[in-house]
N, C-alpha and C positions, 0 to 999 in steps of 0.2 A: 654900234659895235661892228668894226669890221668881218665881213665873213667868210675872204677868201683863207684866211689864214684858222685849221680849226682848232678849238679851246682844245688844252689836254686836261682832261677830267681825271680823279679819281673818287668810287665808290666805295663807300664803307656801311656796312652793313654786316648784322651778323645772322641774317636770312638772306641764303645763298637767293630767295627763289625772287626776294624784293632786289637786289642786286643783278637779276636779269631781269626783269621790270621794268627796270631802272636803264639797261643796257639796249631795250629793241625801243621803248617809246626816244630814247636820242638817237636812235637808226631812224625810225617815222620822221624825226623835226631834222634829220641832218640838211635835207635842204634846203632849208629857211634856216639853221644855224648848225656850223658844220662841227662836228666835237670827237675827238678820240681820245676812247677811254685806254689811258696810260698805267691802269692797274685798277683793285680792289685789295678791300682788306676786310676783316668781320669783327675789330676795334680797333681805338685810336693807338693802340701800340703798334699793332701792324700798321696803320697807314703810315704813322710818324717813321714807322722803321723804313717805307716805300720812300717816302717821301726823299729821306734824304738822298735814295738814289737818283730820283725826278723832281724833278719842280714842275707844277704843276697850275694851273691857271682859276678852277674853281673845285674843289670838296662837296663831292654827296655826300651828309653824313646821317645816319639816326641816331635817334636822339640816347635811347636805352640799349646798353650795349653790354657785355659782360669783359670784366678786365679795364677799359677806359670807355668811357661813354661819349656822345657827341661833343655834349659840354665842354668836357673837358679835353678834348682833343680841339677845339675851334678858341680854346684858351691859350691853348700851347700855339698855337696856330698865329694867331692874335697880336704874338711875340718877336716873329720871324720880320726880318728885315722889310722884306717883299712877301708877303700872306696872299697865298691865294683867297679867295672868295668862297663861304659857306654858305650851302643852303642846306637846311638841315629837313630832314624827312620825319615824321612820327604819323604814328597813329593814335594816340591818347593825348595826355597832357596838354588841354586846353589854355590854362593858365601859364604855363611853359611857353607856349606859345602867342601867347597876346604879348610875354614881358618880350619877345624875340620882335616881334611885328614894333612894337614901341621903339627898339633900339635900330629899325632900321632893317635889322637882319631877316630876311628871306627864308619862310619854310614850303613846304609841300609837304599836304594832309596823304598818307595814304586809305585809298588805293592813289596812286599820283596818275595826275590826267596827264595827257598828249601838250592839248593847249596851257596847264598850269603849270606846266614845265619850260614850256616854250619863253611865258611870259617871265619865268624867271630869270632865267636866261637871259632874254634881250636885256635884262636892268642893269650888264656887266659892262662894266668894272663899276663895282657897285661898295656901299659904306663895309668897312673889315668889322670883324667881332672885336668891339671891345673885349680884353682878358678880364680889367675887375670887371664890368656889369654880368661875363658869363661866369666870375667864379660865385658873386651872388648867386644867380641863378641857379647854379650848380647845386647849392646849396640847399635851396629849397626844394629844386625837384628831387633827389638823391638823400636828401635827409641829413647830409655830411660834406666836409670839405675834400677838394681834391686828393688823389690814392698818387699823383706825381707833382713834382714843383722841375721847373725847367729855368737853363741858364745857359747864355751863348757863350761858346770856350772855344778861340779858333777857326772863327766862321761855320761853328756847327753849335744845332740843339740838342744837349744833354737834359736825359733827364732822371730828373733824382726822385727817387721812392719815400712819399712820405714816412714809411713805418723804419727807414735805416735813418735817419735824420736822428741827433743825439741830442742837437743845440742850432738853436738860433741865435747870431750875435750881431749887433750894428754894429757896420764897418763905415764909418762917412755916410756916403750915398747909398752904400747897398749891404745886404743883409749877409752874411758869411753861415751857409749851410753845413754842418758838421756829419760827417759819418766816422764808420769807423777806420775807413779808406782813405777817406780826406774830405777836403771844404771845397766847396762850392760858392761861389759869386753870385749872388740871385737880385735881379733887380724887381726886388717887393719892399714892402715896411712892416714894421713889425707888431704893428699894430693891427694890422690887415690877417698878419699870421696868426695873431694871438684869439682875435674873432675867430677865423674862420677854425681853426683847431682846437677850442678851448678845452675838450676832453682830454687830447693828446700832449697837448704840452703847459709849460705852467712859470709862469712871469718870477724870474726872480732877481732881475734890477732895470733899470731903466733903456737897459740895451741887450740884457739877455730872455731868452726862454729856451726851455728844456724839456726834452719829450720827459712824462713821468718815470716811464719804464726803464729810463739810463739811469734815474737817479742809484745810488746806491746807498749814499748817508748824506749827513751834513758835519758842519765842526764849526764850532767859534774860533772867529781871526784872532791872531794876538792884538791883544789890548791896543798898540803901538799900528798897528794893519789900519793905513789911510784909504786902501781900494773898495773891502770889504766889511759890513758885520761880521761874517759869516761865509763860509765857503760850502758848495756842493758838491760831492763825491762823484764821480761815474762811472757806470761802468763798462768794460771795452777798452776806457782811454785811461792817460795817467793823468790829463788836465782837472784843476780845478774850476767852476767856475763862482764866480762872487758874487752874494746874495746881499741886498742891503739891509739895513734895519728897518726899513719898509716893509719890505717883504718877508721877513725873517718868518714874524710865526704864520703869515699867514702860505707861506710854503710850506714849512713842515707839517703844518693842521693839512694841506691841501694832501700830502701823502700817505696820511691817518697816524702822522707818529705825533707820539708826546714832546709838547714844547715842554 
């Protein structure tokens, strides 16, 4: 690793007192690896929001954070053309931590040492965070799937709030995100989505799913309707979407109404 040229860091953390911790032991190693810190944030909303003004070359991040957590910011992250490098910081979750060390990715236990920082460090440019292996993991440590899904629109990362999302639809290669505002382009599958959400949303044909809470009703297609059994009501929008005879009752049982 080159070290006349220094890495531009940013720390995220939502303990102000770990984020100057974090800021004098790479003042100590700036010798042996020269680094300036180009910001902080105390979640991955704020970094992402940082970020887009800087590019930046590696991510401190912890792992439990309130608002977006490591996870799921080194996911979004994961996405990005050119990714910076994560090492993520914790103090708990051991297991968290083994599935990170298996995939490659770099942590630091705190209290974070001098020299296990250093050593992190020199591994750079080092393997990116896979997004699926971290929305897995996400999963497990957090109990639930990601609180944002993200999509490049423009040479920039948007990112969309799972709980505004009305409908999932495949579109060819990629998934079309519904709100009430508009759709979104997201390169996931919808398979992927229907796992990792299955509280929140609910299969009803072989290219759609739908958050519960938009549903409003349902209706039988005319007799003569080659798209649909069944249509889905919503609410917010005037779109229908088509439920198949597949899915038919086992939608409607899914929202406790009478087939």
């Amino acid at each position: 690793m080159p070290t006349q040229t220094p890495l531009k860091i940013l720390l995220v953390d939502d303990e102000p007192l770990a984020r100057e911790r974090l800021r004098t032991l790479l003042g100590d190693i700036a010798g042996q690896c020269p680094g300036e810190i180009v910001g902080e944030a105390a979640n991955g909303l704020q970094a992402l929001e940082q970020l887009e003004k800087q590019a930046v070359d590696v991510v401190f991040c912890d792992i439990r954070m309130p608002g977006m957590d490591g996870i799921e910011l080194a996911s979004h992250l994961g996405r990005l053309a050119n990714p910076p490098a994560v090492i993520f910081t914790t103090a708990y979750d051991n297991y968290a931590v083994q599935a990170f060390d298996l995939n490659a990715l770099d942590y630091l236990m705190k209290p974070v040492r001098a020299q296990r920082l250093l050593t992190a460090l020199q591994k750079l440019p080092g393997t990116r965070p896979d997004p699926a292996v971290l929305a897995g993991i996400g999963q497990a440590v957090r109990g639930g799937g990601r609180t944002h899904l993200s999509c490049h629109e423009r040479g920039r990362l948007l990112l969309v709030p799972v709980e505004e999302v009305l409908y999932f639809r495949a579109d060819l290669k990629y998934v079309a995100a519904r709100t009430v505002e508009r759709e979104y382009l997201l390169d996931e599958s919808l398979t992927h989505l229907e796992n990792e959400f299955p509280e929140q949303f609910l299969r009803l044909h072989r290219a759609v799913l739908v958050a519960r809470r938009a549903i409003a009703g349902f209706e039988k297609a005319a007799g003569d309707d080659a798209e649909a059994y069944g249509w889905a009501l919503l609410r917010g929008v005037s779109e229908k979407l088509p439920v198949s005879r597949r899915q038919w009752v086992a939608a409607k049982g899914g929202l406790g109404n009478p087939v």
